[in-house]
C-alpha positions in Angstrom: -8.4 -5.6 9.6 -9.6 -4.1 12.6 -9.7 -0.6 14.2 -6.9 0.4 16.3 -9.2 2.8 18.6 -12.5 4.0 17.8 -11.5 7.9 18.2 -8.8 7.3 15.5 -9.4 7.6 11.4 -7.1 4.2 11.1 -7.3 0.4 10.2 -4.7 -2.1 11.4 -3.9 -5.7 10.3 -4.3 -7.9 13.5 -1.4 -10.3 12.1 1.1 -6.8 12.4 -0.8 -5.5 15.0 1.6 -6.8 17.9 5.1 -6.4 16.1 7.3 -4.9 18.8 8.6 -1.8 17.4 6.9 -2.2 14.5 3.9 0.7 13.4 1.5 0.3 10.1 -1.9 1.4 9.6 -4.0 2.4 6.7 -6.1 5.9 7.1 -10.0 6.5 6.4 -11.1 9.0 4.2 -11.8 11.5 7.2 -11.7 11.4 10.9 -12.5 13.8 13.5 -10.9 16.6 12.0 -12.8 15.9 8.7 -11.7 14.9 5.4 -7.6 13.1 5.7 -6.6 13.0 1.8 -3.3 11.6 0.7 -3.4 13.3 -2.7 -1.5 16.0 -3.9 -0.1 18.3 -6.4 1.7 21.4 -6.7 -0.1 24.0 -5.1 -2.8 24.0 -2.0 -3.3 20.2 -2.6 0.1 19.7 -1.4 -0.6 21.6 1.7 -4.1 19.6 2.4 -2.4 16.5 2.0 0.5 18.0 4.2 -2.3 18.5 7.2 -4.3 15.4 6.9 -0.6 13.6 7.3 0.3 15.5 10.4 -3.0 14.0 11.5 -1.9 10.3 11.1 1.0 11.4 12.2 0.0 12.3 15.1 -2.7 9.6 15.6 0.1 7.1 15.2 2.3 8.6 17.0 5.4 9.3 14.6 7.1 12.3 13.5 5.2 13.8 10.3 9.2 15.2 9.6 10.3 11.7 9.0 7.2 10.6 6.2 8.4 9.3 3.3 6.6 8.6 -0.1 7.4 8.6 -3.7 6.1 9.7 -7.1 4.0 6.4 -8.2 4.1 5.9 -11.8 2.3 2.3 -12.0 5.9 0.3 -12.7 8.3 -1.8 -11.0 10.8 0.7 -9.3 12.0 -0.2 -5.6 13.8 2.1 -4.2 15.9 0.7 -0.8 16.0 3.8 2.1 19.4 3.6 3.7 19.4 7.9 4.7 16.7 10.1 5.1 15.7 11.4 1.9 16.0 15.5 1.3 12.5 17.2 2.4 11.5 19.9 -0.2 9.0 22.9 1.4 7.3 22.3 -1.8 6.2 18.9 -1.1 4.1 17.3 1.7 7.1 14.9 3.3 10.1 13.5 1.8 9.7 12.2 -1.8 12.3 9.8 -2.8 11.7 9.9 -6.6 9.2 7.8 -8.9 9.2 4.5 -7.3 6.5 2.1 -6.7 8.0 0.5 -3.3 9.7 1.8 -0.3 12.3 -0.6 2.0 14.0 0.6 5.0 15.2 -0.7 7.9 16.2 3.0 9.4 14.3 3.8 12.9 12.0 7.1 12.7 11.3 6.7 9.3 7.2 5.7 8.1 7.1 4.7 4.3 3.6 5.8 3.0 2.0 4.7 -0.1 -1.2 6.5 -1.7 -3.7 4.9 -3.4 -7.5 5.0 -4.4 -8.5 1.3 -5.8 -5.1 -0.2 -6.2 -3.4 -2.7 -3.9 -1.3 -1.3 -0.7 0.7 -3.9 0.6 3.0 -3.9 3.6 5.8 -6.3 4.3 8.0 -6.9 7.8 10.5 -8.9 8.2 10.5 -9.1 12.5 13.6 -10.9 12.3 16.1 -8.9 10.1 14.0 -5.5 11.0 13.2 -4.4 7.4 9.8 -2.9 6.6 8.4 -2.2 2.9 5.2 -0.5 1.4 4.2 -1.4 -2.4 1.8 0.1 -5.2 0.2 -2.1 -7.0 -2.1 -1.1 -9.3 -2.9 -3.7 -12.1 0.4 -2.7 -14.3 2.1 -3.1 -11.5 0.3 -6.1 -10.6 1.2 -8.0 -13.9 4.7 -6.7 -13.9 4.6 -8.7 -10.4 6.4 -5.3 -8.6 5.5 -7.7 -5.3 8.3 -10.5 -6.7 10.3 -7.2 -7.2 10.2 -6.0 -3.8 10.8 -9.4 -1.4 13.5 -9.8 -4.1 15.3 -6.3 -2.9 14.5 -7.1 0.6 16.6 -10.4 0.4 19.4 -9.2 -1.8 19.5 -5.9 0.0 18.7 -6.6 4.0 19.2 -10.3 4.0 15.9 -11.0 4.8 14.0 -14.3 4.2 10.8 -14.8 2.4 9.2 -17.4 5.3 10.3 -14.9 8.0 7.9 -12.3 6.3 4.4 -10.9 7.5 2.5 -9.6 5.1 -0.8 -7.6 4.5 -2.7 -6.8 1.8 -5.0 -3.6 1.9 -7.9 -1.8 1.0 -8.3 -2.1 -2.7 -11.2 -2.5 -5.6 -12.1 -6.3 -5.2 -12.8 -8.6 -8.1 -16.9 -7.4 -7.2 -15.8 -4.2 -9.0 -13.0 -4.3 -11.0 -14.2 -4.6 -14.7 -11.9 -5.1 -17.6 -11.4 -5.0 -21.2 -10.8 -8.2 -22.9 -6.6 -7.0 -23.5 -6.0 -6.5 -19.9 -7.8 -9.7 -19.1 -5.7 -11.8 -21.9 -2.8 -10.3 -20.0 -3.6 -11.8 -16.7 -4.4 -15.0 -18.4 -1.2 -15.4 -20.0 0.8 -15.0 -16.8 1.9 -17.8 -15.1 0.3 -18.0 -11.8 -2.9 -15.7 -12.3 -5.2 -17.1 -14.6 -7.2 -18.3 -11.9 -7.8 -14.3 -10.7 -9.9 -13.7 -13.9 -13.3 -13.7 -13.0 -15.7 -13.8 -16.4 -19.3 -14.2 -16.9 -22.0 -12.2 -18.8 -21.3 -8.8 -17.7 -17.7 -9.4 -18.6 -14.0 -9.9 -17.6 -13.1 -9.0 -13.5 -10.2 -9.3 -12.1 -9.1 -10.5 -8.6 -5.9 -8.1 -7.9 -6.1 -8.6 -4.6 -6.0 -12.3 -5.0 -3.2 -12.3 -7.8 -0.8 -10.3 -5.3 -1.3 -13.2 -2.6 -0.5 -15.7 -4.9 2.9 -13.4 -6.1 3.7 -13.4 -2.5 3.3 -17.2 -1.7 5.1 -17.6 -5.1 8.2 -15.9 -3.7 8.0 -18.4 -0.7 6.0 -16.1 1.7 3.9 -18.3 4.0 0.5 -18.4 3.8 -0.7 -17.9 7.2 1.6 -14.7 7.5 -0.6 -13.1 4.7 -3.5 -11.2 6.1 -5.8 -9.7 3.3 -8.5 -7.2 4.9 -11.1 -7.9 2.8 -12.2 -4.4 2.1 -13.7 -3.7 -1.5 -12.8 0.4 -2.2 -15.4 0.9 -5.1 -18.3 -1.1 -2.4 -17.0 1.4 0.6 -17.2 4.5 -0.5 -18.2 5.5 3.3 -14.5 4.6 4.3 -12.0 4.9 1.4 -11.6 7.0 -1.6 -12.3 4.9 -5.0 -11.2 6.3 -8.0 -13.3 3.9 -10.0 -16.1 4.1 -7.5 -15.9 8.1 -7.9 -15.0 8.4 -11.5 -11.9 9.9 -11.0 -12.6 12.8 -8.5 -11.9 11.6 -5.7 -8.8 11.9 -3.1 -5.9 9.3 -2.1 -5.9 6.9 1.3 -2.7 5.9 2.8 -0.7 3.0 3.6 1.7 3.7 6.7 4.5 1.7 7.7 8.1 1.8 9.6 10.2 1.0 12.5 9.5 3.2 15.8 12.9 5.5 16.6 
């Protein structure tokens, strides 16, 4: 990933980076106008989270009106964006429900997703025009909610899995993300990712990162249109919130995606 401009609290992926039309990035934990937390919850939280967005917003040069997020709730749930979702004065930008991915291929509209150690990935289809953000936390991970969401994209937008670009975010690496021996059973027993279990004398790791690339070349994405940045949460505590890393008090980063209006 690389910096889009120094003076700005955001990361891009070079592979998306020149997409006509086409605007992603994922936020820091604070910029120049000090700490930019995706979290919220009834209450002030949701009007700090609404003030740290209208500072991406701005930085990225979209209408914080037109944000859209959901409820994540750690399952499968894609939800396709085909109108612009209600906006609620109670709630930072326009929530579309308990969902764990977010397609659209409306112009104006940015998806976010929120997260603090699991996987954000973004998907663009540059051909049919469809953009989509996923949560993928390790429930969502095994329940392979990646499989879910190029599924949707194809049977909704009549996109194509080899005409996809993909990027896989900020996240805790397998360095840091220590198991029990259930959840690493899990992962062994599903096809495809016993290879992303990392064990040794200190225990059972797992590579989520690494098991979401390999859902995404399963589904016939190519693998030089996957970009993963590399970034370890827990290890970067400097840069992005980790709620491993922080022991659960921490905030939310963001993953930002859409189609310029």
């Amino acid at each position: 990933m690389i910096t889009s401009r120094p003076a700005l609290p955001l990361l891009q992926f070079e592979l998306l980076n020149t997409c006509t039309g086409f605007v992603h990035a994922v936020s820091k934990r604070s910029g120049r106008h000090g700490e930019l937390d995706c979290a919220w919850s009834p209450g002030d939280k949701a009007g700090r989270m609404r003030r740290s967005l209208e500072t991406i917003a701005t930085a990225l040069e979209v209408d914080p009106a037109f944000l859209c997020c959901a409820r994540q709730v750690h399952g499968t749930g894609v939800k396709c964006i085909d109108a612009l979702p209600e906006l609620s004065p109670a709630e930072p930008c326009r929530v579309c429900g308990e969902y764990d991915a977010l397609i659209t291929d409306l112009p104006g509209i940015t998806l976010l997703i929120r997260v603090a150690d699991c996987v954000p990935i973004v998907l663009f289809d540059p051909v049919r025009r469809v953009v989509a953000v996923v949560h993928a936390g390790w429930k969502g991970t095994l329940a392979d909610i990646v499989s879910a969401t190029v599924e949707r994209m194809c049977d909704h937008y009549g996109c194509r899995a080899v005409d996809l670009l993909a990027g896989i975010g900020p996240s805790i690496g397998p360095c840091c993300f220590e198991v029990g021996a259930d959840v690493a059973e899990q992962f062994r027993r599903a096809p495809g990712w016993s290879d992303c279990v990392r064990a040794d004398l200190n225990g059972c790791r797992i590579d989520l990162p690494g098991a979401n690339r390999a859902s995404l070349l399963r589904c016939g994405v190519l693998p030089h249109n996957v970009e993963m940045s590399g970034y370890c949460t827990a290890c970067r505590l400097d840069i992005f919130f980790s709620h491993r890393g922080e022991q659960g008090n921490t905030g939310r980063f963001g993953l930002f995606a859409g189609l310029r209006a």
